[in-house]
C-alpha positions as CSV (number, residue, x, y, z in Angstrom):
1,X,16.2,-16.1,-23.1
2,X,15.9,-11.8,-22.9
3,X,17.1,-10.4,-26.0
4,X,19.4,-7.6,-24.3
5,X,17.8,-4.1,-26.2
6,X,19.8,-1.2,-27.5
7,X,18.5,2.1,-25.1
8,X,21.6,3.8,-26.5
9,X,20.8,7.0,-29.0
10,X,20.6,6.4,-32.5
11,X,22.4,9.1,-35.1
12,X,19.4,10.7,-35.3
13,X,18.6,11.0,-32.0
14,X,22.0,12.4,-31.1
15,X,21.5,15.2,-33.7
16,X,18.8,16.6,-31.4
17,X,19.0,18.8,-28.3
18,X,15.3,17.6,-27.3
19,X,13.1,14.6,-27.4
20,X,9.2,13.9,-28.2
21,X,8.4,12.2,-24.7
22,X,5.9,9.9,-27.1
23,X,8.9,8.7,-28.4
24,X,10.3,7.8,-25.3
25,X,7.8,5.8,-24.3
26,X,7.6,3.9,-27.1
27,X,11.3,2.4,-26.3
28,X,10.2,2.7,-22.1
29,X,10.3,-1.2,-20.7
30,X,7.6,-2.4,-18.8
31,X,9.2,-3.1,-15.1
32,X,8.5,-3.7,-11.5
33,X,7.6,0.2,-11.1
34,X,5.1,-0.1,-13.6
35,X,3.6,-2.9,-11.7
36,X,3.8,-1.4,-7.8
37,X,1.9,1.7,-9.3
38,X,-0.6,-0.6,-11.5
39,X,-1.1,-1.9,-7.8
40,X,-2.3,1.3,-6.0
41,X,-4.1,2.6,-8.7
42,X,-6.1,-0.3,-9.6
43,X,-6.6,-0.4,-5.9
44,X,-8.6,3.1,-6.2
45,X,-10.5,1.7,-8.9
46,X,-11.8,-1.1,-6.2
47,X,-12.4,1.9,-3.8
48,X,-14.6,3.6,-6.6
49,X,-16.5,0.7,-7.3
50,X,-17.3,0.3,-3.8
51,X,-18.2,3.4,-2.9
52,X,-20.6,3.0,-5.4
53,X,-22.1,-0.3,-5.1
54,X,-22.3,0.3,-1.2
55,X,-25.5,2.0,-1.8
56,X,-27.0,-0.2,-3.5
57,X,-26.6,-3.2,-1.3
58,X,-27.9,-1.2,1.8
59,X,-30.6,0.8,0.0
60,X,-33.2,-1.3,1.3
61,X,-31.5,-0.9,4.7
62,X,-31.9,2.6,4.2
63,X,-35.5,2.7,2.8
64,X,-37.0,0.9,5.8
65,X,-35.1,2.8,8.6
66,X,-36.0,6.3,6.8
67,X,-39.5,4.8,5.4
68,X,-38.4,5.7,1.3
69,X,-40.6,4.7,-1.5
70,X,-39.0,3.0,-4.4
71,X,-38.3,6.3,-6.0
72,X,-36.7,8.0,-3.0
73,X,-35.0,4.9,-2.5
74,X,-33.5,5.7,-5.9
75,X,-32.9,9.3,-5.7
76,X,-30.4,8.2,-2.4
77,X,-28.1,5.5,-4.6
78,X,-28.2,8.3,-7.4
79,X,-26.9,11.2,-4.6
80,X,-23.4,10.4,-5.4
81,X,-23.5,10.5,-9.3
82,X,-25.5,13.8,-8.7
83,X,-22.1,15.2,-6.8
84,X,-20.2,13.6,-9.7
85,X,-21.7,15.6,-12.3
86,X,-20.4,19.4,-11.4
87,X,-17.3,17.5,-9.5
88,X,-15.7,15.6,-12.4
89,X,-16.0,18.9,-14.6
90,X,-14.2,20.5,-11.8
91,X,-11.7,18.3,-11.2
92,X,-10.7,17.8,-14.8
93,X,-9.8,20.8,-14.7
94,X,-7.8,20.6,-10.8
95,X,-6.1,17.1,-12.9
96,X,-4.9,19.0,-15.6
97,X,-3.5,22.3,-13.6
98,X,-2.0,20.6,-10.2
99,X,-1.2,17.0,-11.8
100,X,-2.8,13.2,-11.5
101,X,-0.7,12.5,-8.4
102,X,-2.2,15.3,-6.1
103,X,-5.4,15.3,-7.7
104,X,-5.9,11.6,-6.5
105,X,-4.4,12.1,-3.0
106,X,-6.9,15.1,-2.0
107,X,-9.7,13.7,-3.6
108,X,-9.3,10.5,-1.7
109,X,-8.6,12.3,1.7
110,X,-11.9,14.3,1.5
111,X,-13.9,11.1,0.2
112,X,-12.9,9.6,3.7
113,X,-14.1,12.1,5.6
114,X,-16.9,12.8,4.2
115,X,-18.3,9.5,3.4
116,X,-17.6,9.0,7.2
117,X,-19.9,11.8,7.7
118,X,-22.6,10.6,6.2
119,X,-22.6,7.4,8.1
120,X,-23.7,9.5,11.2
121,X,-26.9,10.5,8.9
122,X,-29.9,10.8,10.7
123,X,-32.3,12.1,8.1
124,X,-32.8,11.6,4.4
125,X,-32.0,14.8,3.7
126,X,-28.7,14.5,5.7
127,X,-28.0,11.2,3.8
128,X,-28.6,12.7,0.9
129,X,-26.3,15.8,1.0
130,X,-23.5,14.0,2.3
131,X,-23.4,11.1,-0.3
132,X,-23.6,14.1,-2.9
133,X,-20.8,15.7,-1.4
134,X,-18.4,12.5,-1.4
135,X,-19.6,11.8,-4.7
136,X,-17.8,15.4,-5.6
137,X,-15.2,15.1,-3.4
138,X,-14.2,11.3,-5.4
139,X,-14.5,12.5,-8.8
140,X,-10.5,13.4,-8.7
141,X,-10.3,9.7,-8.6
142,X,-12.6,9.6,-11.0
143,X,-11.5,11.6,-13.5
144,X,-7.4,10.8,-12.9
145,X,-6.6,6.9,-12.6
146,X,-7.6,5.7,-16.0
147,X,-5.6,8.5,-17.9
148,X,-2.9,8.8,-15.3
149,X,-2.3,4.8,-15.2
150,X,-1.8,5.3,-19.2
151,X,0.7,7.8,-19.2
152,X,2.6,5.7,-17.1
153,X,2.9,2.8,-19.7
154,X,4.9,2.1,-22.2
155,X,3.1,2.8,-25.9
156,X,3.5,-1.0,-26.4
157,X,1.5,-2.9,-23.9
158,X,-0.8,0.3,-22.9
159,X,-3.9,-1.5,-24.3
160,X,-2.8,-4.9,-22.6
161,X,-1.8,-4.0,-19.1
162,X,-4.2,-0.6,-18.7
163,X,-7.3,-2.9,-19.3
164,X,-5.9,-4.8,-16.4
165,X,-7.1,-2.0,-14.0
166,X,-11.0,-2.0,-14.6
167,X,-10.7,-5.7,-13.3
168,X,-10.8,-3.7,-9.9
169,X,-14.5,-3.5,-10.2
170,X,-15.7,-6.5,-9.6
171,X,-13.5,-7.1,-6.6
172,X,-15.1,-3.5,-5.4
173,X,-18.4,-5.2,-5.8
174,X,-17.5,-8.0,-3.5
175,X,-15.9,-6.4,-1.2
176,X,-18.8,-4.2,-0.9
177,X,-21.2,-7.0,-1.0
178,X,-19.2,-8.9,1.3
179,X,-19.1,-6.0,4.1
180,X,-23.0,-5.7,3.6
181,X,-23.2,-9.4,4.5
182,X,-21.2,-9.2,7.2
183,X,-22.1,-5.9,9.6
184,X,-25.9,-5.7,8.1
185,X,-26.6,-7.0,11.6
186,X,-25.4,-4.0,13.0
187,X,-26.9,-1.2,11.0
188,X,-25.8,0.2,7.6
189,X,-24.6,3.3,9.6
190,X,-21.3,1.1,10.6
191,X,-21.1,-0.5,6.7
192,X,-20.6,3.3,5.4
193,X,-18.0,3.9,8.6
194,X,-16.4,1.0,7.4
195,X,-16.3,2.2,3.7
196,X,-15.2,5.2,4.4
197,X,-11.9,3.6,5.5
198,X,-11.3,3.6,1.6
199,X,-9.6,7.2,1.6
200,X,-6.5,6.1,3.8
201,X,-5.6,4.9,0.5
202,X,-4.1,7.9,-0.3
203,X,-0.9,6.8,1.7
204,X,-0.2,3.8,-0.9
205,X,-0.8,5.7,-3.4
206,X,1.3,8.5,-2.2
207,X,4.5,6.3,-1.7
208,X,3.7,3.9,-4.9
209,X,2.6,6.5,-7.9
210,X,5.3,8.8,-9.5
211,X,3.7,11.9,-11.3
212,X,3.0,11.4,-14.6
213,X,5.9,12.7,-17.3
214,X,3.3,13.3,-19.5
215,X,1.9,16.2,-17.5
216,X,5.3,16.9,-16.2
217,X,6.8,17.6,-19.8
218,X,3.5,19.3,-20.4
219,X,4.6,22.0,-17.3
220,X,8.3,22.3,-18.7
221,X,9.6,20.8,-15.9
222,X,11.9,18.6,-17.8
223,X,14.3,17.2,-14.8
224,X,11.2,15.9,-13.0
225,X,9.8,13.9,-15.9
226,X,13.4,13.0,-17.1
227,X,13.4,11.6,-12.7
228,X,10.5,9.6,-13.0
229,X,11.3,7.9,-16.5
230,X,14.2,7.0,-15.2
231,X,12.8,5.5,-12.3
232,X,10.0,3.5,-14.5
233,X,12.6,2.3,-16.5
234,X,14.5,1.0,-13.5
235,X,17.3,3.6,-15.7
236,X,17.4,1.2,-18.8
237,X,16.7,4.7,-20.5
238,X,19.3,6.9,-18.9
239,X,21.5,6.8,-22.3
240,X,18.4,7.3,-24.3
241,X,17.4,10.5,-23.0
242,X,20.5,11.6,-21.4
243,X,21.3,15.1,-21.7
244,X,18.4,15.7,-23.9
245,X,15.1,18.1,-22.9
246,X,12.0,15.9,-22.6
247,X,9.2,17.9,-24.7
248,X,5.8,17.2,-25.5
249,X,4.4,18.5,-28.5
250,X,1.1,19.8,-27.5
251,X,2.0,22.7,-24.2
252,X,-0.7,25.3,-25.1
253,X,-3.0,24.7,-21.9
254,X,-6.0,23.6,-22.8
255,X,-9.6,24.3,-22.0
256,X,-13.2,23.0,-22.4
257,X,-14.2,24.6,-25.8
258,X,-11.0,22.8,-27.5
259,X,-12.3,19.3,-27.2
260,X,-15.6,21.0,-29.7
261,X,-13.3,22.7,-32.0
262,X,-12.4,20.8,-35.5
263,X,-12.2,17.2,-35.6
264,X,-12.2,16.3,-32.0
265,X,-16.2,17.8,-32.3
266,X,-17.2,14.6,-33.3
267,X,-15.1,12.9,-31.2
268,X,-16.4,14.5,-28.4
269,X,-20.0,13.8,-29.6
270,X,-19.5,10.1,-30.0
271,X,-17.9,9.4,-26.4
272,X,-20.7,11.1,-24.5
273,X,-23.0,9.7,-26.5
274,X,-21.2,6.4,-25.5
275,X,-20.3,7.2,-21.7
276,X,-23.8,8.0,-21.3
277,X,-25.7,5.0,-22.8
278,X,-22.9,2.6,-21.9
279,X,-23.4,3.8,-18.0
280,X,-27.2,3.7,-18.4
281,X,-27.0,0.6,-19.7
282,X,-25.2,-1.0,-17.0
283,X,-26.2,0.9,-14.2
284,X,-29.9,0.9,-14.4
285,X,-30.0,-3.0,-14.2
286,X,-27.5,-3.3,-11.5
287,X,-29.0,-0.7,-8.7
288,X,-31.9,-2.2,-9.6
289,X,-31.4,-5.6,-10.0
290,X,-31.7,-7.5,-6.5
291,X,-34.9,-5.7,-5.9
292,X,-35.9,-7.1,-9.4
293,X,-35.5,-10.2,-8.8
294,X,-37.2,-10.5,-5.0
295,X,-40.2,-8.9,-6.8
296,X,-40.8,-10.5,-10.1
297,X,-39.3,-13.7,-9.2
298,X,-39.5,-14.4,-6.1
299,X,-36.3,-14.4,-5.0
300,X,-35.4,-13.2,-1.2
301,X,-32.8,-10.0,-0.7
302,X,-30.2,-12.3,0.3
303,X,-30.6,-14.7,-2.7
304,X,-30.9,-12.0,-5.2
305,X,-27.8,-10.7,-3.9
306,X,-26.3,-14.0,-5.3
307,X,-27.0,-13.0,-8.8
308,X,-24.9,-10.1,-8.1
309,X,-21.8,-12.4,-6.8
310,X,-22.5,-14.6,-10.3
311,X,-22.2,-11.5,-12.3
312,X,-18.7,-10.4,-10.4
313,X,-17.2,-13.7,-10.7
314,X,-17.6,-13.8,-14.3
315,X,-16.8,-10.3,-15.0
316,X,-12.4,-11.4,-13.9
317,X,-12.4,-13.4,-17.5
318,X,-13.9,-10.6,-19.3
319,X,-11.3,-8.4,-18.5
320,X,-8.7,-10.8,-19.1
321,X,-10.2,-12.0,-22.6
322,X,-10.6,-8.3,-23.4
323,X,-7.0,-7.2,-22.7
324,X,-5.9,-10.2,-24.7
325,X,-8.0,-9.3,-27.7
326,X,-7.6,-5.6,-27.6
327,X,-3.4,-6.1,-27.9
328,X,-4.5,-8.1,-31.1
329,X,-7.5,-6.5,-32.7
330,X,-7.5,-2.8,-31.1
331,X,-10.0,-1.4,-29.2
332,X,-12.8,-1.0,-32.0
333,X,-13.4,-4.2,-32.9
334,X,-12.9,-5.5,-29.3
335,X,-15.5,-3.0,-27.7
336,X,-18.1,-2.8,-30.6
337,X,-18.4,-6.7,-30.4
338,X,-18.3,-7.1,-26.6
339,X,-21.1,-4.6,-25.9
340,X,-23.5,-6.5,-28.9
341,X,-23.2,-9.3,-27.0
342,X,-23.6,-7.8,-23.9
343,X,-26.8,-6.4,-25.0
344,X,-27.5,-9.9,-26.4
345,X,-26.9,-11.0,-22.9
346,X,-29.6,-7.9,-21.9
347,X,-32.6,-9.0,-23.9
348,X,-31.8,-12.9,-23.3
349,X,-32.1,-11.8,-19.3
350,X,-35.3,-9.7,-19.8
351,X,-37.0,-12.8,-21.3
352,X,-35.8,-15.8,-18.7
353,X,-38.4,-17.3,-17.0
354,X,-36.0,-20.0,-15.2
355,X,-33.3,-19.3,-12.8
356,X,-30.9,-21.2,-15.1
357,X,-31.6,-18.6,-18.1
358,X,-31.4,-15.5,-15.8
359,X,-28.0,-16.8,-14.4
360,X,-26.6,-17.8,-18.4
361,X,-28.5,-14.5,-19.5
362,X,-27.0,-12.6,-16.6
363,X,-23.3,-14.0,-17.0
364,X,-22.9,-13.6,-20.3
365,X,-24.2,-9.6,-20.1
366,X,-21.3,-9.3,-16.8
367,X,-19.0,-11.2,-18.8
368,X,-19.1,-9.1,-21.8
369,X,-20.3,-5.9,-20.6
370,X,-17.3,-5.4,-17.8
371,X,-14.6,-6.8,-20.3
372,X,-15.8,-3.7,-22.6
373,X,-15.4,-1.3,-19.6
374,X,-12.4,-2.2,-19.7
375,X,-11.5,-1.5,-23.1
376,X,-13.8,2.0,-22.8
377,X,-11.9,3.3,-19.6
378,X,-8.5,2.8,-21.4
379,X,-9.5,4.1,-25.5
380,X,-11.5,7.1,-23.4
381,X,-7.8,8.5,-22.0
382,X,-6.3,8.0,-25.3
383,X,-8.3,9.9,-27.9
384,X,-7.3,13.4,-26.7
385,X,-3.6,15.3,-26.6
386,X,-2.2,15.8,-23.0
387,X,-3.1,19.2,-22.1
388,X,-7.1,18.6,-22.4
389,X,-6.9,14.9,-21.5
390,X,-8.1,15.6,-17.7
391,X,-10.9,18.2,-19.2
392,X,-12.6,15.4,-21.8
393,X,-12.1,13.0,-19.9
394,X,-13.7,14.5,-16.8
395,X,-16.1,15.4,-19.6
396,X,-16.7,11.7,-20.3
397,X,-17.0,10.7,-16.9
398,X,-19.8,13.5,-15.9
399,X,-22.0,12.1,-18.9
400,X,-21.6,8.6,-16.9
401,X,-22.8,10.1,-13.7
402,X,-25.6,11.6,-15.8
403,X,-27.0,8.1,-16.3
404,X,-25.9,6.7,-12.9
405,X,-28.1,9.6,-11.1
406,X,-31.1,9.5,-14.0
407,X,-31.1,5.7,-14.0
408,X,-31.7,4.5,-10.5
409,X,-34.5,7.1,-10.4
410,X,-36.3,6.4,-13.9
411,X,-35.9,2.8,-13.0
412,X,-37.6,3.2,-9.4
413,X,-40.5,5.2,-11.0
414,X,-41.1,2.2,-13.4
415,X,-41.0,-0.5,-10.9
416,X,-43.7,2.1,-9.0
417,X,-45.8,1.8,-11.9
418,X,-45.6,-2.1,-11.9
419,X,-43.9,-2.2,-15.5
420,X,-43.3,-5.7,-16.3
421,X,-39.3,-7.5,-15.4
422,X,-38.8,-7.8,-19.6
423,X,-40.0,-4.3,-20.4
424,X,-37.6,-2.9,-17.8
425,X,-34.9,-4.7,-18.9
426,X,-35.5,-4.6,-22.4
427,X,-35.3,-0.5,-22.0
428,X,-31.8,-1.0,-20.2
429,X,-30.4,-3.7,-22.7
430,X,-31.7,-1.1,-25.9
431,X,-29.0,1.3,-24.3
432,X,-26.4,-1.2,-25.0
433,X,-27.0,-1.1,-28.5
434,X,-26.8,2.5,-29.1
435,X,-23.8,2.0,-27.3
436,X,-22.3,-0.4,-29.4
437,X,-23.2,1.4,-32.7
438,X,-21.6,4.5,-31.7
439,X,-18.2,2.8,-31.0
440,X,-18.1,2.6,-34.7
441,X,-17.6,5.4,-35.2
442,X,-14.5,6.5,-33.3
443,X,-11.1,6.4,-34.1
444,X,-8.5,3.6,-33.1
445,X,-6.0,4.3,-30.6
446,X,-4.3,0.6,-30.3
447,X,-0.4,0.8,-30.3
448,X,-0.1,4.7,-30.9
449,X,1.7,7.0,-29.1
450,X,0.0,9.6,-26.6
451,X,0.7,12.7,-27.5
């Protein structure tokens, strides 16, 4: 049975005329609302992650309506990380200023329409614009739904339930995959129409998501953040906070140069460092990966594109034993041991020979590598105060679309110079371990309070 909790102010509490809104949420209750916005914004994460495997899945599509070469082929999955790269420093910026909850909305109207856009392509170079243009448009998703999804939770089960939401990519994958099975009869013009559905999101997420407090405390506007913790606590708080003013301790607004002043330099070093080879690490193998596999092993497109429905099935435990484990052992132990097995996973794949070692090899990189992603995306929002979170994160994320667009690319020109399956592997699995040596050295965030 419940153990009824005290949400009534202590002595202390009542000798003050404001309150640390850290400090709330460390006695906020994890309820329904937490769960029905969990909902819509995971649900953006599966939009993002099919938006961006799309590509990949139709790329040969693509190559042979437009004629493309391998390394044109990779310059047009790379198109959208290219927008990404000038859009999420933009949009941290937009997330920060106007607020997660509009920042997402927009950004997921304009993806619509313009990924619907660039299903009417009829040119590389028209393909090519467009997909960099969503890609800018999406970064506000981008850059919000990790951070924003954490200042939603209580302090206590953050780590937990917040790791919960990267789980969203693999079912991005197979939904993506699955619409490339389905419609490639017609013409990958109608699989982008069909992905470009994806921005009508915007209406769930619209009646689901309050604001965030955080950023709500952070613009003094107290009786709005004091409205939505109320309603996230289902009002188990109302006699906590009561007539007090919700403040937040950090309200000078930020800007870019603070996250490379003082200690948060090195901070700042270490996660791009890690964004970077992390995203490389990953995403070079997987844009690459079905073609991979039809040329150096034989395999058709369709059977390659099993591998890839392998890797998403096994990358639902990986989440779930990495939000288990990062509750108990924080996120620096978690992470720096799932990526060294992950790039175990890597080299084991670069070396198989059978198609029983590529699919153990391959599962226990997805399995591994994912269930760290999920501990990145939440740690990422948490080392930085509220009033540069959007900016270093959005920082973060552009290093990631660094490597997206550089990967595909660097990848395609070494498949064009007929570099060997464990070479090119063997390049993208060394990523994995700069990755997980840098994680090292970062501070732990488990259990704290965001500030």
């Amino acid at each position: 049975m419940e153990t009824q909790k005290d949400y009534r102010l202590s002595s202390s509490d009542q000798d003050l005329s404001s309150i640390e809104i850290g400090h709330v949420f460390e006695r906020m209750p994890l309820t329904s609302q937490h769960w029905k916005a969990g909902f819509a914004l995971f649900f953006t994460f599966v939009i993002e992650a099919w938006e961006m495997m799309i590509m990949v899945f139709i790329s040969s599509m693509i190559a042979a309506d437009f004629g493309l070469n391998n390394v044109e082929t990779g310059e047009i999955i790379g198109s959208i990380f290219l927008g990404m790269i000038p859009g999420t420093l933009v949009w941290g910026k937009l997330v920060d200023k106007y607020g997660r909850k509009q920042s997402i909305i927009t950004s997921l109207i304009l993806y619509g329409i313009l990924s619907l856009i660039s299903a009417f392509s009829t040119s590389f170079e028209m393909l090519y614009i467009t997909r960099f243009l969503s890609g800018a448009v999406f970064s506000g998703v981008l850059v919000a739904t990790f951070p924003y999804f954490s200042e939603l939770l209580p302090s206590k089960s953050r780590g937990t339930v917040a790791v919960y939401l990267a789980s969203g990519w693999p079912i991005g994958t197979l939904i993506a995959l699955g619409i490339t099975l389905l419609f490639n009869h017609l013409s990958w013009h109608w699989i982008l129409a069909i992905s470009s559905l994806g921005g009508l999101w915007f209406l769930v997420v619209k009646k689901l998501v309050p604001e965030s407090p955080y950023w709500l405390a952070e613009k003094n506007r107290t009786d709005d953040a004091k409205e939505v913790i109320l309603k996230l606590s289902e009002n188990k708080l109302e006699p906590f906070i009561n007539d007090k003013k919700i403040i937040i301790s950090q309200v000078t607004r930020g800007s870019v140069l603070d996250i490379f002043k003082g200690k948060l330099l090195k901070t700042t070093v270490l996660q791009v460092v890690i964004n970077f080879c992390f995203s490389w690490g990953y995403w070079a193998l997987f844009s690459w990966m079905p073609y991979m596999l039809a040329e150096s092993k034989g395999f058709s497109f369709v059977s390659s594109l099993g591998f890839v429905l392998v890797s998403a099935l096994v990358q639902f435990p990986g989440y779930i034993a990495a939000s288990y484990l990062t509750g108990k052992f924080g996120r620096k132990k978690v992470m720096s041991v799932f990526v060294t097995l992950a790039a175990i996973g890597g080299f084991g794949f670069a070396l198989s020979s059978t198609v029983t070692e590529l699919l153990i090899y391959l599962a226990i990189l997805s399995f591994f590598s994912l269930g760290s992603w999920g501990v990145w995306d939440v740690w990422m929002g948490e080392l930085y105060p509220t009033n540069i979170r959007g900016i270093s994160y959005s920082l973060g994320a552009s290093a990631q679309r660094v490597a997206n667009w550089i990967a595909p690319t660097a990848i395609g020109a070494l498949l064009a110079l007929k570099t060997s399956f464990f070479v090119t592997n063997g390049i993208i699995a060394s990523f994995l371990v700069i990755t997980a040596i840098a994680t090292l050295f970062l501070h732990e965030t488990e259990g704290q309070t965001l500030n």
